[in-house]
VMD Tcl script that builds the backbone (N, CA, C; Angstrom):
set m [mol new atoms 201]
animate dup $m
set s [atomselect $m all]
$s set {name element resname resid chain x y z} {
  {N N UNK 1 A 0.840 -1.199 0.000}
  {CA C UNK 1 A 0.000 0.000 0.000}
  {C C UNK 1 A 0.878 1.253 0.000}
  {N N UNK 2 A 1.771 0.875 0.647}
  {CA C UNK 2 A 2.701 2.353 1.305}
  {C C UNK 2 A 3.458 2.821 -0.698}
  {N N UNK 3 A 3.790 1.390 -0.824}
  {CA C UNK 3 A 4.692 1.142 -1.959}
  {C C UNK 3 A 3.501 1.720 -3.667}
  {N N UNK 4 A 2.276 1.611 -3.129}
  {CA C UNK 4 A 2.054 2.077 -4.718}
  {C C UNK 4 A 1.502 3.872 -3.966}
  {N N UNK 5 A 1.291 4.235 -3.054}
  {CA C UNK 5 A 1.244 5.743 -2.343}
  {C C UNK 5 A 2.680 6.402 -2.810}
  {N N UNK 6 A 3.502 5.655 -3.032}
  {CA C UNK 6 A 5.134 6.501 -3.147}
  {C C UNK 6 A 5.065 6.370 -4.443}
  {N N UNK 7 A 4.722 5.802 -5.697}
  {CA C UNK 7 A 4.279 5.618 -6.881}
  {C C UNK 7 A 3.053 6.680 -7.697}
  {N N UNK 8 A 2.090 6.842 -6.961}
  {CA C UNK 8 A 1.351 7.946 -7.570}
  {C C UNK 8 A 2.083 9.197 -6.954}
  {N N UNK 9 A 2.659 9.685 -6.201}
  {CA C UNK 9 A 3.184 10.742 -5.890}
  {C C UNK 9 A 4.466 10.578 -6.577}
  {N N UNK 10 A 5.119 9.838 -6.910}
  {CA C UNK 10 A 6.478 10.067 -8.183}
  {C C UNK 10 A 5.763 10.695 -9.683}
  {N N UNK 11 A 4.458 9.564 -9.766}
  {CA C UNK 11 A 4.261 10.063 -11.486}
  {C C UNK 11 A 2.984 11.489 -11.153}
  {N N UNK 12 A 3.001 12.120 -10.124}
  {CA C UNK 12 A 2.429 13.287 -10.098}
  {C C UNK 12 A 3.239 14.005 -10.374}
  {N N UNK 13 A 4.764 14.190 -9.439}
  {CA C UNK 13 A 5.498 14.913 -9.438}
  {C C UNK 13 A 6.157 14.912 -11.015}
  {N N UNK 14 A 6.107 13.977 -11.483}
  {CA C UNK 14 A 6.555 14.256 -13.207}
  {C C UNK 14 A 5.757 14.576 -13.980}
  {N N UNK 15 A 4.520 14.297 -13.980}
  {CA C UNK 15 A 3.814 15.232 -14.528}
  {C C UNK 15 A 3.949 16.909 -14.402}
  {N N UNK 16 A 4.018 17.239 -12.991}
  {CA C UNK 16 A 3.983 18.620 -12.554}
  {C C UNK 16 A 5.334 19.207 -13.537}
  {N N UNK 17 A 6.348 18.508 -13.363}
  {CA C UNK 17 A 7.664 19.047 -14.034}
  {C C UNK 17 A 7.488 19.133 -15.350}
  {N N UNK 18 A 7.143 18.057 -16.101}
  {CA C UNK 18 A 6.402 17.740 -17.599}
  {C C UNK 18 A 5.809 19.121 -17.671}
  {N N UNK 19 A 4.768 19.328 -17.412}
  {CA C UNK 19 A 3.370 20.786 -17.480}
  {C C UNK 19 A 4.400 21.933 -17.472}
  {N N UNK 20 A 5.269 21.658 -16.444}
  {CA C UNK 20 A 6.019 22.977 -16.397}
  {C C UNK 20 A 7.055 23.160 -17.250}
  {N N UNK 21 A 7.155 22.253 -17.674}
  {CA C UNK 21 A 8.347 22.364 -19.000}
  {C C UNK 21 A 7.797 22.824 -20.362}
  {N N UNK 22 A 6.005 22.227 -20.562}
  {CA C UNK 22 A 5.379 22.731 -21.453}
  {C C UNK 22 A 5.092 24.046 -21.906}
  {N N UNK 23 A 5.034 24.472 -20.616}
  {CA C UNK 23 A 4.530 25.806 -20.021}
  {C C UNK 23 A 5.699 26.574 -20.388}
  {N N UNK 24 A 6.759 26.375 -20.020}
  {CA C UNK 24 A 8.142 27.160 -20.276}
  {C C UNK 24 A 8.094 27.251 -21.949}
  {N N UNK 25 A 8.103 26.239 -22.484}
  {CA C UNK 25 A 8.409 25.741 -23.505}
  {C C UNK 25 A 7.265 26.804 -24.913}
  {N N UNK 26 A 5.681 26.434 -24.042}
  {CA C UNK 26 A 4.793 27.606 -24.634}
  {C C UNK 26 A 5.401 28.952 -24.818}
  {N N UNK 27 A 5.209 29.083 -23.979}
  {CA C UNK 27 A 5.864 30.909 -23.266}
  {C C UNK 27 A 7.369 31.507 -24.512}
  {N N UNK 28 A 8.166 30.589 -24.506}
  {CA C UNK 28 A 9.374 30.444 -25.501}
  {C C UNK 28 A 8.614 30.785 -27.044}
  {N N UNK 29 A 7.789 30.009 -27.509}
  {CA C UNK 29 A 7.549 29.977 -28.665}
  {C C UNK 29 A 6.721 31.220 -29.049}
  {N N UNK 30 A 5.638 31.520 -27.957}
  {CA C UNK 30 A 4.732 33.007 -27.990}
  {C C UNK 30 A 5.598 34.087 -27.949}
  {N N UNK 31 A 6.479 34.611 -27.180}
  {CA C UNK 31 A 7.033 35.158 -27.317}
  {C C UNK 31 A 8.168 35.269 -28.802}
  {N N UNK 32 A 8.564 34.497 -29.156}
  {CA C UNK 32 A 9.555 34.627 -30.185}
  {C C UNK 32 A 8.361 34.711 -31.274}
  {N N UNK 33 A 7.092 34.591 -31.353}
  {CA C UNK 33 A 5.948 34.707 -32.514}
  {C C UNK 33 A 5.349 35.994 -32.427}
  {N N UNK 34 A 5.662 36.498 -31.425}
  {CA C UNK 34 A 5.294 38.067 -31.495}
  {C C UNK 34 A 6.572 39.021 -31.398}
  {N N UNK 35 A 8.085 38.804 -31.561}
  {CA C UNK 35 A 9.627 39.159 -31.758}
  {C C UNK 35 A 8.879 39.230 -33.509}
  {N N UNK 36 A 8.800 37.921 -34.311}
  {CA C UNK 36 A 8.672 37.596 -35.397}
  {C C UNK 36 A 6.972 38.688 -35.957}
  {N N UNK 37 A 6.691 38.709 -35.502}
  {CA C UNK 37 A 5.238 39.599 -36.007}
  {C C UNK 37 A 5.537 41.249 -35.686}
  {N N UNK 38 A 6.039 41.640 -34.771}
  {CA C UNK 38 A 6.858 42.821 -34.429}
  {C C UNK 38 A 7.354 43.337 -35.725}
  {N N UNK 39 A 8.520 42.286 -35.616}
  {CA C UNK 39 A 9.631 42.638 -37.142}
  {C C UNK 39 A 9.304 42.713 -38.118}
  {N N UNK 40 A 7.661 41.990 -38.545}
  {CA C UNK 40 A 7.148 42.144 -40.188}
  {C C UNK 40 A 6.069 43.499 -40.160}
  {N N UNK 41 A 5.999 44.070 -38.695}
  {CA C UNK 41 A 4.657 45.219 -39.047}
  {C C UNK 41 A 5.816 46.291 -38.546}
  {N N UNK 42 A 7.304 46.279 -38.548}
  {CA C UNK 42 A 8.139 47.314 -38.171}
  {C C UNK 42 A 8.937 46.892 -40.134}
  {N N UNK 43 A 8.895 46.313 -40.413}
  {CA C UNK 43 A 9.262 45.992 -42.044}
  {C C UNK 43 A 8.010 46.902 -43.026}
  {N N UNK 44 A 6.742 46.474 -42.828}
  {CA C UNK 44 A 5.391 46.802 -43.863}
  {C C UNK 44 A 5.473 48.433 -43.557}
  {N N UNK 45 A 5.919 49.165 -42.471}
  {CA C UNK 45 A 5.612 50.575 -42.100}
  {C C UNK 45 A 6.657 50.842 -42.570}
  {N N UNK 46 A 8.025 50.465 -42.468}
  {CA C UNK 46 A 9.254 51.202 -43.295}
  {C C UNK 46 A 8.767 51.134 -44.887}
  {N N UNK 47 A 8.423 50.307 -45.447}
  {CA C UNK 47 A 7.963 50.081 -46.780}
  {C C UNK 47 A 6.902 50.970 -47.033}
  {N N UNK 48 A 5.667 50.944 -46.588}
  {CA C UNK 48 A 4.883 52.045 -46.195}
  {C C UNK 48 A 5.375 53.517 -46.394}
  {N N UNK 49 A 6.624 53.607 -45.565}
  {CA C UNK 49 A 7.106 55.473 -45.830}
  {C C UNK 49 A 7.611 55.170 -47.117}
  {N N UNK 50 A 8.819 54.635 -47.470}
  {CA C UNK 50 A 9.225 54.258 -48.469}
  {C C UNK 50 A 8.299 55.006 -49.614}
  {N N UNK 51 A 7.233 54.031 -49.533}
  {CA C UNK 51 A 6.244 54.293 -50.800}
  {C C UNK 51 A 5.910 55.817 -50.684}
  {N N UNK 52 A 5.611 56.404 -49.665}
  {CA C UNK 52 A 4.819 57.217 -49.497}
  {C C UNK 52 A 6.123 58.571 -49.912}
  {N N UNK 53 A 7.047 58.472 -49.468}
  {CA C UNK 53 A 8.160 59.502 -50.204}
  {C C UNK 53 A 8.499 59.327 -51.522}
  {N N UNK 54 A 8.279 57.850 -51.641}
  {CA C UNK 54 A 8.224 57.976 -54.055}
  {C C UNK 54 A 7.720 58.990 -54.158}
  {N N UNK 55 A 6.365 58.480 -53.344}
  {CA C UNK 55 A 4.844 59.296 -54.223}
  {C C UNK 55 A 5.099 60.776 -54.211}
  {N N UNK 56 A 5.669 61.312 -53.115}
  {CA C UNK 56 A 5.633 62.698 -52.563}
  {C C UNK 56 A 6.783 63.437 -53.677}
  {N N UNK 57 A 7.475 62.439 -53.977}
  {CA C UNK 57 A 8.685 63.144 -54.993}
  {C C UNK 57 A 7.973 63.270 -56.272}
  {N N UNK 58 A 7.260 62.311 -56.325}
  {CA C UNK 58 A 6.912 62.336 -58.009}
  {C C UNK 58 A 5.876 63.453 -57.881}
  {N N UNK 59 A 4.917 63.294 -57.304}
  {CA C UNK 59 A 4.215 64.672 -56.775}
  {C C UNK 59 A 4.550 66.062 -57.325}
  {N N UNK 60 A 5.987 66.255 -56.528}
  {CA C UNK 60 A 6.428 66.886 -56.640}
  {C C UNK 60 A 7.141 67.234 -58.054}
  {N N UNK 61 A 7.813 66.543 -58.502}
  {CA C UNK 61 A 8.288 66.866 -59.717}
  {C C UNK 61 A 7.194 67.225 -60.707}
  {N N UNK 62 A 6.247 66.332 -60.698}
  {CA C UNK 62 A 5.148 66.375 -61.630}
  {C C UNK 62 A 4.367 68.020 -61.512}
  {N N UNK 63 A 4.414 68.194 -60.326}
  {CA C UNK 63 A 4.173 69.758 -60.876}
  {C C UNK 63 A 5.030 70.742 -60.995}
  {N N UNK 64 A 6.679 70.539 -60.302}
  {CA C UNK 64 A 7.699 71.343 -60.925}
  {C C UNK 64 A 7.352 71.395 -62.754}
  {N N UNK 65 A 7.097 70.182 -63.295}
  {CA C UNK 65 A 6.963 70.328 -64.641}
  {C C UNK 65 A 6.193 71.145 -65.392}
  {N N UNK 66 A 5.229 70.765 -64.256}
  {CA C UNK 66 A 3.951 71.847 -65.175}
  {C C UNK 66 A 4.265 73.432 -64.844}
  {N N UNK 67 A 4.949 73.644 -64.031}
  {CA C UNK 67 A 4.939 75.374 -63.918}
  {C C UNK 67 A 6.480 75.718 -64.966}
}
mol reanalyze $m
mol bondsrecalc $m
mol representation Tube
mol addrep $m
């Protein structure tokens, strides 16, 4: 009796460590998926100005021309 009581409290305690390794392990991957989503909406807004200073030049020239 004593002997399967020391048995469910071993495979609890590995479970608990297991969960918590998952848990670590989650946390690792969320984080580096929002590092990675960060970097593509800090990429689309540089591209974004980018575009938006073409436009402003051509703009611009396009009516240097006309006057």
């Amino acid at each position: 009796m004593r002997q399967r009581h020391k048995r469910i409290l071993t495979f609890t305690g590995f479970g608990f460590i297991i969960g918590l390794l998952g848990l670590a392990l989650m946390m690792q991957v969320w984080t580096h998926q929002r590092q990675v989503e960060d970097a593509a909406v800090a990429r689309s807004l540089s591209v974004a100005k980018e575009i938006s200073a073409s436009r402003t030049e051509s703009e611009l020239a396009r009516q240097h021309a006309k006057s």
